[in-house]
mmJSON file of the N, C-alpha and C atoms, coordinates in Angstrom:
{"data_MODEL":{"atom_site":{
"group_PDB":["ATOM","ATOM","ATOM","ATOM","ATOM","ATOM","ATOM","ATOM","ATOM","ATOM","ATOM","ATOM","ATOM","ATOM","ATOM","ATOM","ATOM","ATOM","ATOM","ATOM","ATOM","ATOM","ATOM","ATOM","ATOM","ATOM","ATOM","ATOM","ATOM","ATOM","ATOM","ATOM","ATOM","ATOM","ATOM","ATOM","ATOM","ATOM","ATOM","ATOM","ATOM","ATOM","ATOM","ATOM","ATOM","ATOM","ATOM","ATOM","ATOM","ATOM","ATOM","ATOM","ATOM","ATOM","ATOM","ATOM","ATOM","ATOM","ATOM","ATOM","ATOM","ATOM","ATOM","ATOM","ATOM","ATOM","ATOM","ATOM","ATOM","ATOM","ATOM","ATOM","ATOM","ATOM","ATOM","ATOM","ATOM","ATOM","ATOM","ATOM","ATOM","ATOM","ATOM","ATOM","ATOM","ATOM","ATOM","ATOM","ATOM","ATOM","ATOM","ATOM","ATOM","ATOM","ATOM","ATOM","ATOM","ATOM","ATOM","ATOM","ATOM","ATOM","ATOM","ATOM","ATOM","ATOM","ATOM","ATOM","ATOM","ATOM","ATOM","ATOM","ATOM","ATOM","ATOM","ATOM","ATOM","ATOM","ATOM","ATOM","ATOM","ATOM","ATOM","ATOM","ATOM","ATOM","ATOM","ATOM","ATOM","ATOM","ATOM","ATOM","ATOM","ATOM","ATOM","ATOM","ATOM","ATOM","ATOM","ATOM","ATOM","ATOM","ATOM","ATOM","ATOM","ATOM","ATOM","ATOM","ATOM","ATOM","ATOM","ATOM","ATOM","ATOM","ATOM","ATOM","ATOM","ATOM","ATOM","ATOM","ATOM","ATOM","ATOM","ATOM","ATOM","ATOM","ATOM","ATOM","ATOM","ATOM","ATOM","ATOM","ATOM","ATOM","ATOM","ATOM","ATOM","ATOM","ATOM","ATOM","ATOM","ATOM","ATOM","ATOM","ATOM","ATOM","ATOM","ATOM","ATOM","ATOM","ATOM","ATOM","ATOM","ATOM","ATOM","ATOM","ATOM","ATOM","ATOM","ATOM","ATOM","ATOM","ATOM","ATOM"],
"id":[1,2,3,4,5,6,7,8,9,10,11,12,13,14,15,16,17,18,19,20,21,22,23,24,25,26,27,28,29,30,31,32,33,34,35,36,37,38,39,40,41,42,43,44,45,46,47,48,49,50,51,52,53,54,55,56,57,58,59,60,61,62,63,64,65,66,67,68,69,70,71,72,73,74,75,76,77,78,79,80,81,82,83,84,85,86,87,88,89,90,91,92,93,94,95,96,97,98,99,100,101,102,103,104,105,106,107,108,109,110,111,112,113,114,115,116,117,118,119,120,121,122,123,124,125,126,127,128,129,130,131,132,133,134,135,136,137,138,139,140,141,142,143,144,145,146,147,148,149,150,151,152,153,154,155,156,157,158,159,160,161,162,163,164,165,166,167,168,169,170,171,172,173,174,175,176,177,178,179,180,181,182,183,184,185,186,187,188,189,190,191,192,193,194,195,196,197,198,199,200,201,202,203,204],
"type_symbol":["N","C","C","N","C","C","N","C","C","N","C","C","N","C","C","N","C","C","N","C","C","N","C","C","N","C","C","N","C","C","N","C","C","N","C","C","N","C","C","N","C","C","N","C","C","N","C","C","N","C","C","N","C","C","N","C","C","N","C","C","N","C","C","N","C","C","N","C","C","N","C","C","N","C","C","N","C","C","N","C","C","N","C","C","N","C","C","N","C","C","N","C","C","N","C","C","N","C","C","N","C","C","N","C","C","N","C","C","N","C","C","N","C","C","N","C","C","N","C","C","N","C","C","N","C","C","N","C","C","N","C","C","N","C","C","N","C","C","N","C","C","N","C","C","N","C","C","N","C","C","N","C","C","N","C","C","N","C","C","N","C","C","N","C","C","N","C","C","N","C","C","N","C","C","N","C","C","N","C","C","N","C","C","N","C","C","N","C","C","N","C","C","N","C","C","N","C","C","N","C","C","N","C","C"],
"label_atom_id":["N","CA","C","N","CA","C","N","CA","C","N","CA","C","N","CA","C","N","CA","C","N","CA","C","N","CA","C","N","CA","C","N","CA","C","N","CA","C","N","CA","C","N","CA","C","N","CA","C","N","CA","C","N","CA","C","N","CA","C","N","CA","C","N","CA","C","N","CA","C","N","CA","C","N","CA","C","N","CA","C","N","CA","C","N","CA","C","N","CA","C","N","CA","C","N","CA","C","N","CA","C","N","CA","C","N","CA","C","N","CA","C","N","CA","C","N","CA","C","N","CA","C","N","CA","C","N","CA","C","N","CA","C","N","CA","C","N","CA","C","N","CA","C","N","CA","C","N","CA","C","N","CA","C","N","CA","C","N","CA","C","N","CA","C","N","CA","C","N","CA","C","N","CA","C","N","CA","C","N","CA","C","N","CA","C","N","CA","C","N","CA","C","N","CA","C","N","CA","C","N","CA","C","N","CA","C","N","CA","C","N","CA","C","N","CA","C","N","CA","C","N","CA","C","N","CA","C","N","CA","C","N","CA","C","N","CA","C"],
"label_alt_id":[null,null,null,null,null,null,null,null,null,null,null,null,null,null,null,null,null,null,null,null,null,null,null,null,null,null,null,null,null,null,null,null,null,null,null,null,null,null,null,null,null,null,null,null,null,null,null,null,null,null,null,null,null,null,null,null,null,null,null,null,null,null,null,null,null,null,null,null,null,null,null,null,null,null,null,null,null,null,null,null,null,null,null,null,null,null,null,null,null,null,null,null,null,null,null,null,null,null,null,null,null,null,null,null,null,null,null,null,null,null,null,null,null,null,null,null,null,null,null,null,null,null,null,null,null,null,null,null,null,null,null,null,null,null,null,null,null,null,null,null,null,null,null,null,null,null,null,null,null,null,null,null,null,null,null,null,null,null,null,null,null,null,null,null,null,null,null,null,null,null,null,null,null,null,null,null,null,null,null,null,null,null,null,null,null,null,null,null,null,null,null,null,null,null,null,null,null,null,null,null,null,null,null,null],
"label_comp_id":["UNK","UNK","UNK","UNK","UNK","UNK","UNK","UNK","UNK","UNK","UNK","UNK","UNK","UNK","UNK","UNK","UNK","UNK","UNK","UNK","UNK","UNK","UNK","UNK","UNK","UNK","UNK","UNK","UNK","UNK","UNK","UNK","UNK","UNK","UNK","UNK","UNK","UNK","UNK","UNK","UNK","UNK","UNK","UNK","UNK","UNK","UNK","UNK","UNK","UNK","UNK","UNK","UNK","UNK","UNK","UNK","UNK","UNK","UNK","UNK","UNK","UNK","UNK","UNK","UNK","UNK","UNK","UNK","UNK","UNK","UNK","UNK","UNK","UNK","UNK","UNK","UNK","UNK","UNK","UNK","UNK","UNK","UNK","UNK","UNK","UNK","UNK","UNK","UNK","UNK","UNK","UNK","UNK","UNK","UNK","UNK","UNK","UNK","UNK","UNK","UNK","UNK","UNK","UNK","UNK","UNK","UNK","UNK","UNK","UNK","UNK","UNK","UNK","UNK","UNK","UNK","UNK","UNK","UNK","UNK","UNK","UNK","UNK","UNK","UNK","UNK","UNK","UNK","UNK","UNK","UNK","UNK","UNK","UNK","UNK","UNK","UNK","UNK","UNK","UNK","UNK","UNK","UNK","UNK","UNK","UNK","UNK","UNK","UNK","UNK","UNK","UNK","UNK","UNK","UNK","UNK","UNK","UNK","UNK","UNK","UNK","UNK","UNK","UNK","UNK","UNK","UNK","UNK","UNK","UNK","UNK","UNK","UNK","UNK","UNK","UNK","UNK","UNK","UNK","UNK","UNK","UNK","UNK","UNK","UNK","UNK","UNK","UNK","UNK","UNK","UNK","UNK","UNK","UNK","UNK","UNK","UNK","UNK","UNK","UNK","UNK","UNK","UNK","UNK"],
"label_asym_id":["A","A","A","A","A","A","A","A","A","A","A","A","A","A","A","A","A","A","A","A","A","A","A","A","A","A","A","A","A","A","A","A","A","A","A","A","A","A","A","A","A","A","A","A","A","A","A","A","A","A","A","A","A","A","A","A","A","A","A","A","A","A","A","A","A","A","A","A","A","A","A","A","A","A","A","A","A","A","A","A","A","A","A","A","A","A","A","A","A","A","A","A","A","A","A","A","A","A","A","A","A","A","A","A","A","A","A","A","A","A","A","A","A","A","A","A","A","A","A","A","A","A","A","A","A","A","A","A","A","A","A","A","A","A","A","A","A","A","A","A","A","A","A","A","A","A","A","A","A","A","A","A","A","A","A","A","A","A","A","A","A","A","A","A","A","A","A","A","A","A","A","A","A","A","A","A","A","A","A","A","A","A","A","A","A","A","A","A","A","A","A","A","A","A","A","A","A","A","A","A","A","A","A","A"],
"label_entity_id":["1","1","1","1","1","1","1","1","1","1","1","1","1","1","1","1","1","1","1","1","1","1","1","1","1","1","1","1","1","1","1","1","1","1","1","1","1","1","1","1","1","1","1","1","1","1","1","1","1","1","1","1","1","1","1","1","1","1","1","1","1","1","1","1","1","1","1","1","1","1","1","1","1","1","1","1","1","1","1","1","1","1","1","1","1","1","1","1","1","1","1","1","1","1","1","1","1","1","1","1","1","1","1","1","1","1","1","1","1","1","1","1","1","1","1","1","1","1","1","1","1","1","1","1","1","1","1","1","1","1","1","1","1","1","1","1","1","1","1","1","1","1","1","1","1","1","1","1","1","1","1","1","1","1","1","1","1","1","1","1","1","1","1","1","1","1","1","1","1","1","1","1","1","1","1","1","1","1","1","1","1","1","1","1","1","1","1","1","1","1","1","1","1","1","1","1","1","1","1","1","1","1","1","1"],
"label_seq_id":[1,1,1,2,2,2,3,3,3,4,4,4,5,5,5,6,6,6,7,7,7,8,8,8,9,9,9,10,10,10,11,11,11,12,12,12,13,13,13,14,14,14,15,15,15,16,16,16,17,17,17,18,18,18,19,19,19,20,20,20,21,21,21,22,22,22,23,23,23,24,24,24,25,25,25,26,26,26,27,27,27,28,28,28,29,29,29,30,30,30,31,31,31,32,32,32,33,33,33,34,34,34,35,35,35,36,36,36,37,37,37,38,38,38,39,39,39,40,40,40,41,41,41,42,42,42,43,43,43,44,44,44,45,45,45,46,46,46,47,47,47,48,48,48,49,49,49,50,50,50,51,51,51,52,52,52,53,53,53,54,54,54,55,55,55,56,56,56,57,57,57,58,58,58,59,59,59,60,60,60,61,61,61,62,62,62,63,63,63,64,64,64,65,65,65,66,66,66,67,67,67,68,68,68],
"pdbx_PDB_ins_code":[null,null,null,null,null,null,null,null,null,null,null,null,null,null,null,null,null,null,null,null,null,null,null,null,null,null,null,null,null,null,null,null,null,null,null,null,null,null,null,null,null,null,null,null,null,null,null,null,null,null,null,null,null,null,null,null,null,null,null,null,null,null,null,null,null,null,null,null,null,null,null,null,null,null,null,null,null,null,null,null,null,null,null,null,null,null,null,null,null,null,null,null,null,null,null,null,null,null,null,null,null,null,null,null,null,null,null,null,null,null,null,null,null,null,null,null,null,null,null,null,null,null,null,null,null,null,null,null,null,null,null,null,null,null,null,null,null,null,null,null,null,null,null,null,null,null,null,null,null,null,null,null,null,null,null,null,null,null,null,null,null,null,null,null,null,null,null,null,null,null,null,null,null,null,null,null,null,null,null,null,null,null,null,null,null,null,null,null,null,null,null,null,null,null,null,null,null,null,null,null,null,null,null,null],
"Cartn_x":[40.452,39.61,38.307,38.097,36.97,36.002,36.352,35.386,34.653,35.127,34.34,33.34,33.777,33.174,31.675,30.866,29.298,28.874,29.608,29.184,29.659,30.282,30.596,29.453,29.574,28.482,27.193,26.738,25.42,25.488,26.525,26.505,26.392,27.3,27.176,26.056,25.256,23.631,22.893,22.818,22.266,22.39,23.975,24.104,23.464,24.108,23.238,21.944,20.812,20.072,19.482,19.838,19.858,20.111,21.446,21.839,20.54,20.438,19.027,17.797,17.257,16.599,16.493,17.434,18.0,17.499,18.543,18.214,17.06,16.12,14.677,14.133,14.338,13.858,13.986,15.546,16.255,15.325,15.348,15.069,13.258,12.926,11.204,10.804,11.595,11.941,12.017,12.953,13.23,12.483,11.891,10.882,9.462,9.444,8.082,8.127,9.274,9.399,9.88,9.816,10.372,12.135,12.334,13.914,15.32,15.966,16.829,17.129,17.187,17.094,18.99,19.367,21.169,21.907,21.603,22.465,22.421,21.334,20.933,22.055,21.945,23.153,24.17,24.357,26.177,26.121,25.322,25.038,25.62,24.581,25.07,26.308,26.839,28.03,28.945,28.854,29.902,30.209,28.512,28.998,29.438,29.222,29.477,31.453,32.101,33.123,33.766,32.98,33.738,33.791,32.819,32.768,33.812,34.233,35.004,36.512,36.639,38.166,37.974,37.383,37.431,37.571,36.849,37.02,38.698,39.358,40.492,41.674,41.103,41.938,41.846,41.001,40.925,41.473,40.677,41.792,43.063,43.952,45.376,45.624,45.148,45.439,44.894,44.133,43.857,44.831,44.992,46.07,47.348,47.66,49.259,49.752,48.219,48.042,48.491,49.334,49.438,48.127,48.195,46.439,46.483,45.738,45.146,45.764],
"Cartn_y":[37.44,38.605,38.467,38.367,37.818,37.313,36.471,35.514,36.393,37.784,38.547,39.414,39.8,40.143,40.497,39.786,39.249,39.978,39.436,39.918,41.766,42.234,43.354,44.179,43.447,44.286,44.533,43.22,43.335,44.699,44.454,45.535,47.156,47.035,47.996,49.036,48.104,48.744,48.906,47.915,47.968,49.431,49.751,51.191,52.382,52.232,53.121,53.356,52.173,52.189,53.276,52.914,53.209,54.63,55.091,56.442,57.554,56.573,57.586,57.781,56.532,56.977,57.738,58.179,59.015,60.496,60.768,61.899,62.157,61.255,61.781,61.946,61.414,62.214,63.96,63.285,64.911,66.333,65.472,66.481,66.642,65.781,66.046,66.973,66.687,67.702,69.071,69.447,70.841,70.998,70.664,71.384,71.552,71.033,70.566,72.394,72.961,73.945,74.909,75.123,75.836,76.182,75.019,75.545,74.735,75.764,75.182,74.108,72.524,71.358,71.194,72.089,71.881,71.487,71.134,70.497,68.983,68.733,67.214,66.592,67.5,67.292,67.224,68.237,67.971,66.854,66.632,65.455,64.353,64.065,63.181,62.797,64.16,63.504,63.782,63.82,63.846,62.108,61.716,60.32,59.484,60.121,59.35,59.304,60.501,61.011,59.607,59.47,58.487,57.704,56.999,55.772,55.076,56.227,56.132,56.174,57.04,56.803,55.841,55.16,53.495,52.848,52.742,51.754,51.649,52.753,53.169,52.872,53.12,52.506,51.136,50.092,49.147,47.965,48.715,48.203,48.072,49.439,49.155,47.876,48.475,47.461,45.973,45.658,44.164,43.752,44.734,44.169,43.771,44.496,44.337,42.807,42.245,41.129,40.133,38.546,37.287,36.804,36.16,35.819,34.229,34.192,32.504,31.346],
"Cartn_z":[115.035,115.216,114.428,113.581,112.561,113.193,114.285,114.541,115.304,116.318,116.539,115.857,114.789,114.186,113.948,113.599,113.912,115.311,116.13,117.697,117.566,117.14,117.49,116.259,115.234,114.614,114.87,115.325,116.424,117.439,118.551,119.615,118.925,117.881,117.081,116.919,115.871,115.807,116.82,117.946,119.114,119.726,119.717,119.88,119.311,118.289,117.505,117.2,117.49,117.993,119.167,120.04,121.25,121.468,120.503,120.492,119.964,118.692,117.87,118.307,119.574,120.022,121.287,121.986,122.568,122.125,120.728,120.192,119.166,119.05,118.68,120.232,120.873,122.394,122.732,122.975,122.789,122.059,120.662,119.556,119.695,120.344,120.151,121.804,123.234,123.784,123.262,123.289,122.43,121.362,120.417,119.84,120.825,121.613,122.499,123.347,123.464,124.257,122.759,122.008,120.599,120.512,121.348,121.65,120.374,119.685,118.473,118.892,118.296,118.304,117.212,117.366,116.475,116.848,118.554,119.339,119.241,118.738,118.672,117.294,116.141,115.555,115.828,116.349,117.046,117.664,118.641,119.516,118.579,117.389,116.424,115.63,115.367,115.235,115.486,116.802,118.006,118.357,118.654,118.679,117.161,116.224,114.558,114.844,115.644,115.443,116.643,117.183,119.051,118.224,117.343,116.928,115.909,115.218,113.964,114.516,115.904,116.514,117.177,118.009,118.931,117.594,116.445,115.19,114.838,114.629,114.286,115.543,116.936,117.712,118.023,118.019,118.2,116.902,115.783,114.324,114.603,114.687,114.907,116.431,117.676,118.173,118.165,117.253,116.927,115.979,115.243,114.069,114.279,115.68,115.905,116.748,116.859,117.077,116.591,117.561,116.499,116.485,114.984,114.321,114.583,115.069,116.124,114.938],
"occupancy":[1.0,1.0,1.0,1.0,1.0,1.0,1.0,1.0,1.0,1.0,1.0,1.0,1.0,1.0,1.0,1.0,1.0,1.0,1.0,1.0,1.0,1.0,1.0,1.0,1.0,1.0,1.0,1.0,1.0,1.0,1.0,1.0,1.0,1.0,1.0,1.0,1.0,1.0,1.0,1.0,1.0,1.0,1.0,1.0,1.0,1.0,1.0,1.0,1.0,1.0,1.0,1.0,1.0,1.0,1.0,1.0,1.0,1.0,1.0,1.0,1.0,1.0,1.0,1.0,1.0,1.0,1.0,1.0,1.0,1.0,1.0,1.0,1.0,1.0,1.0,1.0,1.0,1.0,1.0,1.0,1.0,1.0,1.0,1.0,1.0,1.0,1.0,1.0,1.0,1.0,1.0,1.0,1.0,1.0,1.0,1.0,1.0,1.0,1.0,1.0,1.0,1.0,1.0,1.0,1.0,1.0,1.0,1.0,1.0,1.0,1.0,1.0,1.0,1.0,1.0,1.0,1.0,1.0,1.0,1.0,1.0,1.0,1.0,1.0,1.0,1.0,1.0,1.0,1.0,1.0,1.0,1.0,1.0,1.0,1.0,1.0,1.0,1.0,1.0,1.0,1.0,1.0,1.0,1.0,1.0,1.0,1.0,1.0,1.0,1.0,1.0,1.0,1.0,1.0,1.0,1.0,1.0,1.0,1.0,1.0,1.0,1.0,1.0,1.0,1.0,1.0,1.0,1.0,1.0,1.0,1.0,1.0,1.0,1.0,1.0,1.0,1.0,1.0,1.0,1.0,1.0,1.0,1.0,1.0,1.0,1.0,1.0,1.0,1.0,1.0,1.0,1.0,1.0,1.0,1.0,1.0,1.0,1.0,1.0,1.0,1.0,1.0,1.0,1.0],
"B_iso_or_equiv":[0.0,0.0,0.0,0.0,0.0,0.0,0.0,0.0,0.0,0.0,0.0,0.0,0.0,0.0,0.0,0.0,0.0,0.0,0.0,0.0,0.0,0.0,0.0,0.0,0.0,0.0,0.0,0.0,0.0,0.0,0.0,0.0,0.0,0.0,0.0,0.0,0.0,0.0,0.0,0.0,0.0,0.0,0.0,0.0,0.0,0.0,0.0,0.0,0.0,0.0,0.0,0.0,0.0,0.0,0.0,0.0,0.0,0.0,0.0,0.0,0.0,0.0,0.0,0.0,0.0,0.0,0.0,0.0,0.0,0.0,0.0,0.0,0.0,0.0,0.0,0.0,0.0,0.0,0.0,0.0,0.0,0.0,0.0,0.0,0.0,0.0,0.0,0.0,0.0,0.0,0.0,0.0,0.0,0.0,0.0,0.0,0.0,0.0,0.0,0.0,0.0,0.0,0.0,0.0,0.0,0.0,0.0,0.0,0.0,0.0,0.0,0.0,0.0,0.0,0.0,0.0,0.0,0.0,0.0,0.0,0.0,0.0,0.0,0.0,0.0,0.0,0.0,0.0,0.0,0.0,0.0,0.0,0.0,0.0,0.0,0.0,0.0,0.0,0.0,0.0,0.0,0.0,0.0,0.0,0.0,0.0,0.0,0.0,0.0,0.0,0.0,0.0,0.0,0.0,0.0,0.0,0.0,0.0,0.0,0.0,0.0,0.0,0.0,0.0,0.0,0.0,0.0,0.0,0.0,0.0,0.0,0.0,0.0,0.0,0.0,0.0,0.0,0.0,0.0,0.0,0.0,0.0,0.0,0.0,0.0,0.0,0.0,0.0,0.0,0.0,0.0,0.0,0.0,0.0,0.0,0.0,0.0,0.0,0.0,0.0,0.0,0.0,0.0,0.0],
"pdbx_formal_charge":[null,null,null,null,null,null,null,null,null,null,null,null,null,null,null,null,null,null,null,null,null,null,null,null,null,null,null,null,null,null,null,null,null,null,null,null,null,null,null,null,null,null,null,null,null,null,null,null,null,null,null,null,null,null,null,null,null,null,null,null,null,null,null,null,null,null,null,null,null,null,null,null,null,null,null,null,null,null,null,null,null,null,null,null,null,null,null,null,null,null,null,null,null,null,null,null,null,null,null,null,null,null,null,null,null,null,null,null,null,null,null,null,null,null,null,null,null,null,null,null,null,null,null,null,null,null,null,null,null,null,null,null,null,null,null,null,null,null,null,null,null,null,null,null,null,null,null,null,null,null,null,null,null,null,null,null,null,null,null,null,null,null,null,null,null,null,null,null,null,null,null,null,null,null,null,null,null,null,null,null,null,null,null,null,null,null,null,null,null,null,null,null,null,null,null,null,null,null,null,null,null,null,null,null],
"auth_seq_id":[1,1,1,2,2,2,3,3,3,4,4,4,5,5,5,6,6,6,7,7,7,8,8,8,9,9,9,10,10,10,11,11,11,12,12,12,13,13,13,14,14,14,15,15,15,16,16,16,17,17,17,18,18,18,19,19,19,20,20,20,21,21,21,22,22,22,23,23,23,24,24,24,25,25,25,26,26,26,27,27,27,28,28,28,29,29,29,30,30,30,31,31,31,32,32,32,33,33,33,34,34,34,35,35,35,36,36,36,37,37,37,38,38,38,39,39,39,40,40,40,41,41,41,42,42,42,43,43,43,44,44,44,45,45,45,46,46,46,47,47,47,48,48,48,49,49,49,50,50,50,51,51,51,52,52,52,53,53,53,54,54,54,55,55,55,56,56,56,57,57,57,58,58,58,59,59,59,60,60,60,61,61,61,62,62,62,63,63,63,64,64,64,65,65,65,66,66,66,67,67,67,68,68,68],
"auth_comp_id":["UNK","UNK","UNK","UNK","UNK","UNK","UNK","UNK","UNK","UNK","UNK","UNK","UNK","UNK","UNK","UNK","UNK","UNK","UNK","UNK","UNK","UNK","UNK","UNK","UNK","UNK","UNK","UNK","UNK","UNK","UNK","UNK","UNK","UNK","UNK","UNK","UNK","UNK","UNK","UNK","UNK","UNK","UNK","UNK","UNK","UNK","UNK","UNK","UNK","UNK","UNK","UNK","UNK","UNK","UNK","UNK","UNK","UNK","UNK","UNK","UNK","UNK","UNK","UNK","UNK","UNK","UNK","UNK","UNK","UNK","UNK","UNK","UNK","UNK","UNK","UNK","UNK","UNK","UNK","UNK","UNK","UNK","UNK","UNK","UNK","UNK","UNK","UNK","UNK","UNK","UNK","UNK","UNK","UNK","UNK","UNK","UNK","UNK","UNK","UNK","UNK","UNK","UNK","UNK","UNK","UNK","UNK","UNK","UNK","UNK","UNK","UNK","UNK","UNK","UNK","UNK","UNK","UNK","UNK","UNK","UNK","UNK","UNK","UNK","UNK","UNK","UNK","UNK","UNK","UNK","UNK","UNK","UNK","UNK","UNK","UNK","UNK","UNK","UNK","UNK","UNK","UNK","UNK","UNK","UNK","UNK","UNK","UNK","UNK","UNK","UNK","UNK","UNK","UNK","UNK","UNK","UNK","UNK","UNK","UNK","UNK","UNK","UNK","UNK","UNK","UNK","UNK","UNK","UNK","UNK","UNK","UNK","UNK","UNK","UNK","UNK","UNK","UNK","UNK","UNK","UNK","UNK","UNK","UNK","UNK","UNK","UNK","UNK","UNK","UNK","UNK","UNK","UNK","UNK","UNK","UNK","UNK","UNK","UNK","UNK","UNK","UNK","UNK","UNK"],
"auth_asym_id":["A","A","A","A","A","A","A","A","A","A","A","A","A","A","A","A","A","A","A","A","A","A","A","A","A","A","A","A","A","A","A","A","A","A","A","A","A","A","A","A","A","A","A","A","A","A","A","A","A","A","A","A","A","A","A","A","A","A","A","A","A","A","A","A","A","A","A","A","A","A","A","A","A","A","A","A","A","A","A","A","A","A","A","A","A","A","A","A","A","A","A","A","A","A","A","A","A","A","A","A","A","A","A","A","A","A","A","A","A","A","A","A","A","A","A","A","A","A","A","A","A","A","A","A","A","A","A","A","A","A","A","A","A","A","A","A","A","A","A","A","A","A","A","A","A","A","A","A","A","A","A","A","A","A","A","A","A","A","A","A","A","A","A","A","A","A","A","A","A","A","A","A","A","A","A","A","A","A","A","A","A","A","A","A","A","A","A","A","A","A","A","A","A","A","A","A","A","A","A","A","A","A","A","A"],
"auth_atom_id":["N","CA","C","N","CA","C","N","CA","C","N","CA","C","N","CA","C","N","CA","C","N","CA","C","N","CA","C","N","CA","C","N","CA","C","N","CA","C","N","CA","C","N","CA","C","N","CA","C","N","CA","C","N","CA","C","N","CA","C","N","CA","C","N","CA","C","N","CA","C","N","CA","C","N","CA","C","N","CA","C","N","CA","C","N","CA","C","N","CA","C","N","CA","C","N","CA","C","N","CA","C","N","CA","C","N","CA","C","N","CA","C","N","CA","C","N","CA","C","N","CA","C","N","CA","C","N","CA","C","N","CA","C","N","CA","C","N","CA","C","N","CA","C","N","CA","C","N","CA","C","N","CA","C","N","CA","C","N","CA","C","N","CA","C","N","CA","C","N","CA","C","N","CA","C","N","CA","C","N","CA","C","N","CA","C","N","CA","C","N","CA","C","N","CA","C","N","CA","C","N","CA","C","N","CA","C","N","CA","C","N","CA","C","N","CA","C","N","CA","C","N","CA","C","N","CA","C","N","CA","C","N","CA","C","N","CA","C"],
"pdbx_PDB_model_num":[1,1,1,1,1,1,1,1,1,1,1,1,1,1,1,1,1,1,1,1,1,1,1,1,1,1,1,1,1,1,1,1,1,1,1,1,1,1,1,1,1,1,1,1,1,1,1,1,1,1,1,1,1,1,1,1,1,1,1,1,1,1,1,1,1,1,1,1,1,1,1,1,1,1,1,1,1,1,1,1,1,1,1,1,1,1,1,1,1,1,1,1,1,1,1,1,1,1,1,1,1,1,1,1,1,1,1,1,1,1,1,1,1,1,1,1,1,1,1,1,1,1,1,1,1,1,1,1,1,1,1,1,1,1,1,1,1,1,1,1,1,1,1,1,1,1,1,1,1,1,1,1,1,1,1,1,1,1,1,1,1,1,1,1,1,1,1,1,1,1,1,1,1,1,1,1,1,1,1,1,1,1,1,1,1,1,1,1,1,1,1,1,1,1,1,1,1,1,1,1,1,1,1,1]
}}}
């Protein structure tokens, strides 16, 4: 599993990336019209919350793995 590693941390940020600039969109929208921008938080960590259970499900099932 390790050897993935590198590669998944890449995709990782790429995401998150991708996510944040999403929600400075989002968030520069809605102020653009004076409209509460709190959703963009939730927004945020709603996805902080996906990320941390796929981490947690994919851990256990890599672990239950035989190691190469």
């Amino acid at each position: 599993m390790e050897k993935y590693l590198p590669r998944a941390t890449k995709l990782e940020k790429e995401s998150d990336a991708q996510s944040e600039a999403i929600l400075l969109k989002m968030s520069a929208a809605l102020a653009a019209i004076g409209a509460d921008d709190s959703i963009v938080q939730d927004a945020r960590a709603a996805y902080e919350r996906s990320k941390q259970e796929q981490l947690t499900h994919y851990t256990e099932l890599f672990s239950s793995l035989p190691s190469e």
